[in-house]
C-alpha positions as CSV (number, residue, x, y, z in Angstrom):
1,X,0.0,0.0,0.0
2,X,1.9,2.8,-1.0
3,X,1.5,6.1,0.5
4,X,2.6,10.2,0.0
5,X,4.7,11.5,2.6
6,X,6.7,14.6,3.4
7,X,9.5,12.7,1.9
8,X,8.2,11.6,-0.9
9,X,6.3,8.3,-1.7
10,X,7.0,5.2,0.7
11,X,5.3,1.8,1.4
12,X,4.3,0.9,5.1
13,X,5.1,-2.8,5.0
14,X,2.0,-3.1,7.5
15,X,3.0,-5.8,10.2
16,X,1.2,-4.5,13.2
17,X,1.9,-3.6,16.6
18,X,0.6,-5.7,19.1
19,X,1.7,-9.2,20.1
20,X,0.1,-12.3,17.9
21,X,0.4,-15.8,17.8
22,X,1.6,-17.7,14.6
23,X,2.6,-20.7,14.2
24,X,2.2,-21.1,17.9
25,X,4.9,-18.9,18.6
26,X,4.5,-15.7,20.3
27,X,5.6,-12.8,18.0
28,X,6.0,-9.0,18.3
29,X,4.8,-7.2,15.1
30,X,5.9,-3.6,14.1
31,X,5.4,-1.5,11.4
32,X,8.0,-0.4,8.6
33,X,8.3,2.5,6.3
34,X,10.3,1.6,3.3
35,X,11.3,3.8,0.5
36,X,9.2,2.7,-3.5
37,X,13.2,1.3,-4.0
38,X,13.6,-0.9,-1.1
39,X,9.8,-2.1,-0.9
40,X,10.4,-3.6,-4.4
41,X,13.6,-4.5,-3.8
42,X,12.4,-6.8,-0.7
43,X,9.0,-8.1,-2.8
44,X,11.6,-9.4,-5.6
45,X,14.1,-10.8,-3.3
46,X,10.9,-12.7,-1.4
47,X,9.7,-13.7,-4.5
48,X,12.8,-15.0,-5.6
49,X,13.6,-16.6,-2.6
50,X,10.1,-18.0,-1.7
51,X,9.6,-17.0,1.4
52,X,7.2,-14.0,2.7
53,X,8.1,-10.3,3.1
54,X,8.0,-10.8,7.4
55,X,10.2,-14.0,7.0
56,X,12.8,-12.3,4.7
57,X,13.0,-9.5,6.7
58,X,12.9,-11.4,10.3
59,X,16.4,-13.2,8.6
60,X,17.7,-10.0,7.9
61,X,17.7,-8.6,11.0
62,X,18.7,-11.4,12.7
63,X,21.7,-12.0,10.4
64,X,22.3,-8.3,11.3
65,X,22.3,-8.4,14.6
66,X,24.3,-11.0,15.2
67,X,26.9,-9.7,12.6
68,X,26.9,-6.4,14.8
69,X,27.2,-8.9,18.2
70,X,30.0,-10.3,16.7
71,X,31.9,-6.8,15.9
72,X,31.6,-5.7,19.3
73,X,32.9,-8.5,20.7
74,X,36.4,-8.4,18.8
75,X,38.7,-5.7,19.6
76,X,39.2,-2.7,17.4
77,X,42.3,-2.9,15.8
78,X,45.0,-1.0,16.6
79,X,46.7,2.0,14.2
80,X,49.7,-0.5,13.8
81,X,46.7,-3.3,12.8
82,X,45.5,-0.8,9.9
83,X,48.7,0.1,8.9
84,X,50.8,-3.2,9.2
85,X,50.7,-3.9,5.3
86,X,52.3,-0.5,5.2
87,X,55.6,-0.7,6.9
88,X,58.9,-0.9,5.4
89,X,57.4,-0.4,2.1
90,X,59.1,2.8,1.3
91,X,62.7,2.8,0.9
92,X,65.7,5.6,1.0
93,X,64.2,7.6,3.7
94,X,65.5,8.8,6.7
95,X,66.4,6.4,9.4
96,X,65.4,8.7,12.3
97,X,62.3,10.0,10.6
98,X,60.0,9.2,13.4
99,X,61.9,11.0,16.1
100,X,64.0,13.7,14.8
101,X,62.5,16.7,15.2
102,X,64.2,18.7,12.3
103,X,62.0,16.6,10.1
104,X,59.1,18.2,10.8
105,X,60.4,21.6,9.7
106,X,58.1,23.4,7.6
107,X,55.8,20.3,8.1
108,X,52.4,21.2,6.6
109,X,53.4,24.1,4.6
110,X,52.6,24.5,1.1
């Protein structure tokens, strides 16, 4: 059902918002606005994959969250981490370019 919105046009994928039983299982339903671009997107991909709008997007968020769990529980990497593939690969500079101060001379300038 699409509707006209400040934004533009946008489908409210109508789930609810109350708590309903399906399948025996106790379920929470929301509502979703989703830009013309994304609603099709989903109704293809749901087609494609044979499975209804709700269950596609109850697998995506699931997938999500647990990719996002799993981020937070590694470490950040360190500057040396994100750099690592970068050291030594320059050659003929300085030896002391990290700690000599008269390096930094006119540092910045243009």
């Amino acid at each position: 059902m699409a509707h006209q919105g400040i934004h533009g046009s946008y489908y409210l994928l109508a789930i609810g918002i109350k708590i309903k039983q399906s399948a025996g299982l106790a379920m929470a339903l929301i509502s979703l606005k989703l830009p013309d671009a994304l609603a099709a997107e989903l109704a293809a991909q749901a087609q494609r994959s044979q499975l209804s709008k709700s269950e596609l997007m109850r697998r995506a968020l699931k997938a999500f969250l647990q990719s996002a769990d799993a981020m937070e529980s590694q470490p950040a990497p360190s500057a040396f981490d994100r750099v690592a593939d970068l050291v030594g690969c320059c050659e003929g500079g300085p030896p002391d370019l990290s700690s000599n101060p008269a390096h930094l001379d006119r540092f910045g300038e243009r």
